[in-house]
C-alpha positions in Angstrom: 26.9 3.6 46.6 26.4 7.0 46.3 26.7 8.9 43.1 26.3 12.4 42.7 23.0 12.8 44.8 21.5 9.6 43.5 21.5 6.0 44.9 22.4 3.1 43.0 25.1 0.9 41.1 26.8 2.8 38.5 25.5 1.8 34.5 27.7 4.1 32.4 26.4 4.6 29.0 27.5 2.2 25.7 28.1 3.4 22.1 26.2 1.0 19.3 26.6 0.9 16.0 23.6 -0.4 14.2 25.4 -2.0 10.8 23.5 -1.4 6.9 21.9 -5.1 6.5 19.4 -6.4 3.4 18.5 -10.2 4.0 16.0 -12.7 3.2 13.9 -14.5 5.4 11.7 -18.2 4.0 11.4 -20.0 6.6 9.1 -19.3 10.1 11.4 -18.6 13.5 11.8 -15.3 14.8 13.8 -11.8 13.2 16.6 -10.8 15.8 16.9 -6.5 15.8 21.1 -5.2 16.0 21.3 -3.9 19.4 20.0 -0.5 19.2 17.8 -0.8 15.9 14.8 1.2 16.6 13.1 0.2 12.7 12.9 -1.9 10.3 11.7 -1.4 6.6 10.3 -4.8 5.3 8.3 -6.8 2.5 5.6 -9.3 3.8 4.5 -11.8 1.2 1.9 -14.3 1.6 1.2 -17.5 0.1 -0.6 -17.7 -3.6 -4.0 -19.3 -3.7 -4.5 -22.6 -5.9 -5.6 -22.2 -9.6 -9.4 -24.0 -10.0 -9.6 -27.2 -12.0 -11.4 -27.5 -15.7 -10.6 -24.4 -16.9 -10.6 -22.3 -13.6 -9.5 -19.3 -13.1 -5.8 -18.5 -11.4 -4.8 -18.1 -8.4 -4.6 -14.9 -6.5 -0.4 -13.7 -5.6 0.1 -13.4 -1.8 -1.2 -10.1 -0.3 2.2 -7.8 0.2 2.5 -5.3 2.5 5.9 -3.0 2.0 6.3 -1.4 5.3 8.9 1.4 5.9 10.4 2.4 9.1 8.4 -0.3 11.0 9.0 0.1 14.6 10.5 -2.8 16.7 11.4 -3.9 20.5 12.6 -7.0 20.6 12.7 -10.0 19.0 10.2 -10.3 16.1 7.8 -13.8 15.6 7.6 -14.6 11.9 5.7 -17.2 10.0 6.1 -17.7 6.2 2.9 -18.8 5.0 2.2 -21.8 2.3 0.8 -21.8 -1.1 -2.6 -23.0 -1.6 -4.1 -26.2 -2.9 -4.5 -26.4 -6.6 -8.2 -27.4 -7.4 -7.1 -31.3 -7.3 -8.9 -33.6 -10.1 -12.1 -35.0 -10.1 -13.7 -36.8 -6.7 -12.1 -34.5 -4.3 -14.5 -32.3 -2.6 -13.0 -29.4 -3.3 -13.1 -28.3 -6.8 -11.6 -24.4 -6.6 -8.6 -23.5 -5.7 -8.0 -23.5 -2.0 -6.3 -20.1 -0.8 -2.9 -19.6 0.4 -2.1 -19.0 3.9 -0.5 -15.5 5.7 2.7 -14.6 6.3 3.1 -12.5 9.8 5.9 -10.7 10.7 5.4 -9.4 14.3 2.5 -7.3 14.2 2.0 -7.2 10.2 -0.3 -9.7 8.7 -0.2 -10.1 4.9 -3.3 -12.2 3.7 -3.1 -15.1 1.6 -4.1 -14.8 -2.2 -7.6 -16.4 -3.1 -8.6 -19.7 -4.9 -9.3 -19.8 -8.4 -12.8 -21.1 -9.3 -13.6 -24.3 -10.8 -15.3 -23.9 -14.5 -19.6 -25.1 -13.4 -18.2 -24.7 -9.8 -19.5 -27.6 -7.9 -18.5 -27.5 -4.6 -17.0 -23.5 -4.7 -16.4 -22.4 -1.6 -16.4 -18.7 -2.8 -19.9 -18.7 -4.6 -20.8 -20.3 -8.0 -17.9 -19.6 -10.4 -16.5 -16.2 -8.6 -12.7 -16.5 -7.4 -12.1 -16.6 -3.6 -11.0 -12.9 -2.1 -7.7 -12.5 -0.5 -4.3 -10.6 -0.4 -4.9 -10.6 -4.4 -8.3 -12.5 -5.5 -8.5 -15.3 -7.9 -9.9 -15.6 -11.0 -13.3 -16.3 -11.9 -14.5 -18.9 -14.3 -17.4 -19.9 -16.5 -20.2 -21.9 -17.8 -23.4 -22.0 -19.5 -24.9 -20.2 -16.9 -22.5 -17.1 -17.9 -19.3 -15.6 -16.3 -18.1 -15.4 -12.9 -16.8 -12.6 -11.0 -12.5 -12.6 -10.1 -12.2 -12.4 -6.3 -11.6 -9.4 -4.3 -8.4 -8.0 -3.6 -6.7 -6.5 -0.4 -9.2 -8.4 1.3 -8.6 -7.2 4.4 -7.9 -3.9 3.7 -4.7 -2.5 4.4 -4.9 1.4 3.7 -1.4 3.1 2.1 -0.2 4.7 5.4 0.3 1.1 6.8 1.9 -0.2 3.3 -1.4 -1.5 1.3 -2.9 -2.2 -0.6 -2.1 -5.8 -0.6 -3.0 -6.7 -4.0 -5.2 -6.4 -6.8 -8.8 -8.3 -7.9 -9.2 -11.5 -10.4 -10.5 -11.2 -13.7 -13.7 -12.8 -14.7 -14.3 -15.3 -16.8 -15.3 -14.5 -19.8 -18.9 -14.9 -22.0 -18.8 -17.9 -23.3 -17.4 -21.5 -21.9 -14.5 -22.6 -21.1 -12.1 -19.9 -20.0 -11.0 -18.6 -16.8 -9.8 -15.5 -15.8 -6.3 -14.4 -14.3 -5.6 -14.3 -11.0 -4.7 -10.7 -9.3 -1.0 -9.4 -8.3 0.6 -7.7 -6.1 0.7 -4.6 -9.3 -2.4 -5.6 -11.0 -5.7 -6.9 -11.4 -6.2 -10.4 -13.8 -7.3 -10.4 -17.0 -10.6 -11.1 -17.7 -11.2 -14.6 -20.1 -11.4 -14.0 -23.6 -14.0 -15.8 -26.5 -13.1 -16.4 -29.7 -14.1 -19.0 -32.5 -13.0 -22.3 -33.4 -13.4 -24.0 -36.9 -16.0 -26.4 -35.4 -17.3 -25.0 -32.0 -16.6 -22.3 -29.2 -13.2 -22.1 -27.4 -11.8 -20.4 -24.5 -8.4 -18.3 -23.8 -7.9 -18.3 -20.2 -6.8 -14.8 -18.8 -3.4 -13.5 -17.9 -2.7 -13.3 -14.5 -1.9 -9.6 -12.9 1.6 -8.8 -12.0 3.0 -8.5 -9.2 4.8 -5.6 -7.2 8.7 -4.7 -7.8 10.8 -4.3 -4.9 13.6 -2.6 -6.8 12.7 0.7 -5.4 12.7 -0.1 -1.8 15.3 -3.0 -2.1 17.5 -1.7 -4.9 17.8 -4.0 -8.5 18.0 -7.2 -9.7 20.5 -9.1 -9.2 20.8 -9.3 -5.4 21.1 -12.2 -3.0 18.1 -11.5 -0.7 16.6 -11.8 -4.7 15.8 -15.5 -4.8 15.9 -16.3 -8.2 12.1 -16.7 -10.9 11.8 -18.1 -13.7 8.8 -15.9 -14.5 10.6 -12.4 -13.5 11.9 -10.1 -13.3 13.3 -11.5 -10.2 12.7 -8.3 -7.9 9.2 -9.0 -8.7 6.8 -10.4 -6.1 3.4 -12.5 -5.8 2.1 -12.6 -9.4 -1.1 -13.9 -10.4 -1.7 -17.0 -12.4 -2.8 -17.3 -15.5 -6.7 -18.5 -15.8 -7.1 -21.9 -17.5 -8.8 -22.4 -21.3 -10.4 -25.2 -23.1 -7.7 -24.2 -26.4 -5.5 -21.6 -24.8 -4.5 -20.9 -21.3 -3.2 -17.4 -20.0 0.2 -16.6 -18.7 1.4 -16.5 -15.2 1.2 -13.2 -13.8 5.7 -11.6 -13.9 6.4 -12.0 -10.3 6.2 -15.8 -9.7 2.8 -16.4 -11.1 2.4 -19.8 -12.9 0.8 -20.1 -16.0 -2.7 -22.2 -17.1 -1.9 -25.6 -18.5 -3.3 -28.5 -19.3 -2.4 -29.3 -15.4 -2.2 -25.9 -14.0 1.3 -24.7 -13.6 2.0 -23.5 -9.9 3.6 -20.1 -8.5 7.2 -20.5 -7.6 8.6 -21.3 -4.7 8.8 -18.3 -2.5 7.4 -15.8 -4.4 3.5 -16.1 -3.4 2.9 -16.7 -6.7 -0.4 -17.9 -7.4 -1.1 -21.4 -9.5 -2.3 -21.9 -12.6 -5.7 -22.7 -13.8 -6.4 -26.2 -15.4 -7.9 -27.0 -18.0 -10.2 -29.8 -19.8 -8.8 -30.5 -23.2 -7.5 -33.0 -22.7 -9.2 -34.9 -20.2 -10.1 -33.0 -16.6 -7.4 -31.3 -15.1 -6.3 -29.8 -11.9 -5.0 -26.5 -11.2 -1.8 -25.9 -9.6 -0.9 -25.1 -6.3 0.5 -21.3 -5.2 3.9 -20.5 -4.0 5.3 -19.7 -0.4 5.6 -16.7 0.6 9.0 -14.3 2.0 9.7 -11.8 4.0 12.7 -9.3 2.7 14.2 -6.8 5.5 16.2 -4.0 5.0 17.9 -1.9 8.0 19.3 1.5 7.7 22.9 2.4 9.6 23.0 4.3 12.6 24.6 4.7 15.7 24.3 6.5 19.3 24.4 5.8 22.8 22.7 3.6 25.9 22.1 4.8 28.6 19.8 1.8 30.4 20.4 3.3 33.7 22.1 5.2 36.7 25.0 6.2 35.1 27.9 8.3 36.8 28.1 12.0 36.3 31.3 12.2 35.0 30.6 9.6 31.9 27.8 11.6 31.2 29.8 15.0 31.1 32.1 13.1 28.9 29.6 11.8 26.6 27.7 15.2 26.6 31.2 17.4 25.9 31.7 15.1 23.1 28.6 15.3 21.4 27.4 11.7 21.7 24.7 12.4 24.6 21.4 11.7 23.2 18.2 13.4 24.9 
């Protein structure tokens, strides 16, 4: 038909009304954008790295990115990634803490934290006694030989302008055997291993692990549903590090999710890419613990306007236009 001087069917603009939305997302599938959302502030976690076995060091938190005013088209792929292996006990062939795995939400990539090494390190993936790099690195660990290095953090590097960096570096274990240093969070870096003397021989106090980032100021404050609930908060707190293994003493999970060194390595919680634990050797030989899923937490801002997707009548636009609602 023809319509004003131009030719084809008539496609009057539509109002929208993009509604104020916070939710959580824990499993992978795919993010569905409010017709006419044009961003989307959100918090990418990945999975925590495994703590090392025998006095290991912790396990890395899942790298975060916090990205505000992302811009979407469409549907959005997302994939929640797992925690990593614990350093399992002995004849595996693996001996560190494995890392965990990324978290993607469309085009943002989050890395998973590092392993935690193994105390004498057979069998490290990451280098004799140095904690695997990652989103946050994992702790080092320790032995005769002398200290390992914690793993490097925001490994890849994600610069401020695109919401890194993802995390912080491991602590190193310390000089002297038997203790492991803390795994890096999302906030901070692990705490190195610390010495100190027995009544009868050396022992080893694993490190703390860092702590990781609050979302309080993005997301608003504990309590919230889209908070899933920690027992090592605060609970707006996300992708702690764990605490390095010791021969007497074992460091504390890092606040955020991290879990704690234990005589089996406790792991990071469930979806707080937490990382695990280091284990430790007194008694026995014991594994670390595995890291915790990661989550993704969106937040979208109201707003509200018109489309106009094609030839529309001149009329409807005069309308639109008179009353204010004609956007350029």
């Amino acid at each position: 038909m023809s319509n004003g001087g131009i030719i084809g069917p008539v496609n009057d603009p539509t109002t929208f009304t993009v509604n104020s939305t916070t939710q959580v997302i824990t499993a992978s599938g795919t993010y569905t954008a409010q017709t006419g959302q044009q961003f989307v502030t959100v918090s990418v976690v990945a999975g925590g790295g495994g703590g090392g076995r025998d006095d290991g060091g912790g396990g890395g938190g899942g790298g975060m990115i916090i990205y505000q005013c992302y811009p979407i088209s469409g549907p959005q792929s997302v994939t929640i990634g797992g925690g990593g292996t614990g350093g399992p006990q002995p004849g595996s062939p693996t001996s560190s803490g494995l890392p965990g795995f990324d978290t993607l939400f469309g085009g943002i990539t989050a890395t998973g934290g590092g392993g935690g090494a193994r105390c004498s390190a057979p069998n490290n993936p990451w280098g004799a006694l140095t904690g695997g790099p990652g989103g946050s690195g994992g702790g080092g660990s320790i032995d005769s030989g002398g200290p390992g290095a914690g793993g490097t953090g925001n490994t890849p590097a994600v610069p401020a302008p695109l919401g890194g960096p993802q995390g912080a570096s491991g602590g190193t274990g310390a000089a002297g055997p038997n203790q492991g240093g803390g795994g890096g969070g999302g906030g901070s870096a692990g705490v190195t291993g610390s010495n100190s003397t027995g009544p009868t021989s050396p022992v080893g106090a694993g490190g703390a692990g860092g702590s990781g980032t609050d979302l309080a100021p993005i997301f608003g404050a504990a309590p919230q549903p889209y908070y899933p609930a920690l027992t090592n908060g605060p609970n707006s707190k996300r992708a702690g590090g764990g605490g390095g293994g010791g021969f007497a003493s074992r460091g504390a999970g890092g606040a955020g999710g991290g879990g704690a060194g234990s005589t089996a390595g406790i792991p990071g919680e469930t979806n707080s890419g937490g990382g695990g634990g280091g284990g430790a050797t007194n008694p026995g030989s014991r594994a670390g613990g595995n890291g915790g899923p990661g989550i993704i937490i969106t937040k979208t801002n109201p707003a509200s306007g018109v489309i106009a997707s094609g030839v529309w009548s001149l009329s409807e636009a005069y309308n639109y236009k008179k009353a204010g609602n004609w956007t350029s």
